[in-house]
N, C-alpha and C positions, 0 to 999 in steps of 0.2 A: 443724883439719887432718884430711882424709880418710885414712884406712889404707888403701893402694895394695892392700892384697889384695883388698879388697873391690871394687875397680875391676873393669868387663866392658864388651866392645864387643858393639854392637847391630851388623850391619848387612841395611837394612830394604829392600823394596822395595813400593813401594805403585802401588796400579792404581785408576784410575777416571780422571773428572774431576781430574786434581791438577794442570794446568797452565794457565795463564794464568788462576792465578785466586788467585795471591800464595803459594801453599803452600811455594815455596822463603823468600823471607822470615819469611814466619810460623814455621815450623821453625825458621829462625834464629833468632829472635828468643825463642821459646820454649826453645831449648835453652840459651841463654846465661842466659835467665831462672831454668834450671834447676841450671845450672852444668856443663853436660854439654857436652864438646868435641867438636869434629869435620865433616862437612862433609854437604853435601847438592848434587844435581844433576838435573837433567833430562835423560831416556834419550831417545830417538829413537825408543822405539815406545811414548810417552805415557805411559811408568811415572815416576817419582819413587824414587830410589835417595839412600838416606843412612847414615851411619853416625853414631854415638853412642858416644862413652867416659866414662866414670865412674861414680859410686857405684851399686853396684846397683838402688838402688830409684830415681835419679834417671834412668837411663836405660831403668829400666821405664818408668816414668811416661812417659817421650818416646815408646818404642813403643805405649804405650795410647794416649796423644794423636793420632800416625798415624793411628787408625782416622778420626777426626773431621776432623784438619785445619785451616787456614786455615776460615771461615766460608764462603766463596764453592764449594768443594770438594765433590765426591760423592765419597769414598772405595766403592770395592769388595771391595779384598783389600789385606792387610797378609800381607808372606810375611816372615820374620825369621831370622835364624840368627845363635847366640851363639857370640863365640871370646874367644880372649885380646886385649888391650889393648896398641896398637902404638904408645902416649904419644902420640896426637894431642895440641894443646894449639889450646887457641881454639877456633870454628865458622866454618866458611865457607860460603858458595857457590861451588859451582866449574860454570864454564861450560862 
């Protein structure tokens, strides 16, 4: 069992190439992988916005993942800013 103090939310926004090319899946799938809650979406001016709660180091690891991506993905910029933890639970896609 995790110590909730140690709990921090990411939430990320990422530029390039990140759409139609599975990155909202693959984040999904990654983060659940990671154990890290929370959701991810596609913006209307072709960025990728997600957020990420849980243990420190596992939702670093999701923001260093950001840079690279699904495989089909050109990342260009990862913008990030860390707050408090608003108990998301699970990962989603939100349309």
């Amino acid at each position: 069992m995790t110590d909730d103090s140690d709990r921090v939310r990411a939430h990320v926004f990422v530029t390039g190439r990140v759409q139609g090319v599975f990155y909202r899946a693959t984040t999904r799938d990654t983060a659940r992988d990671h154990g890290v809650d929370g959701w991810v979406r596609n913006l209307a001016d072709g960025r990728v916005e997600a957020v990420f709660e849980g243990p420190r180091s596992a939702v670093e690891s999701m923001v260093d993942w950001c840079d690279t991506g699904s495989p089909q993905a050109t990342v260009s910029d990862v913008a990030v800013e860390y707050g408090d933890p608003e108990g998301l639970d699970g990962f989603e896609i939100r349309r």
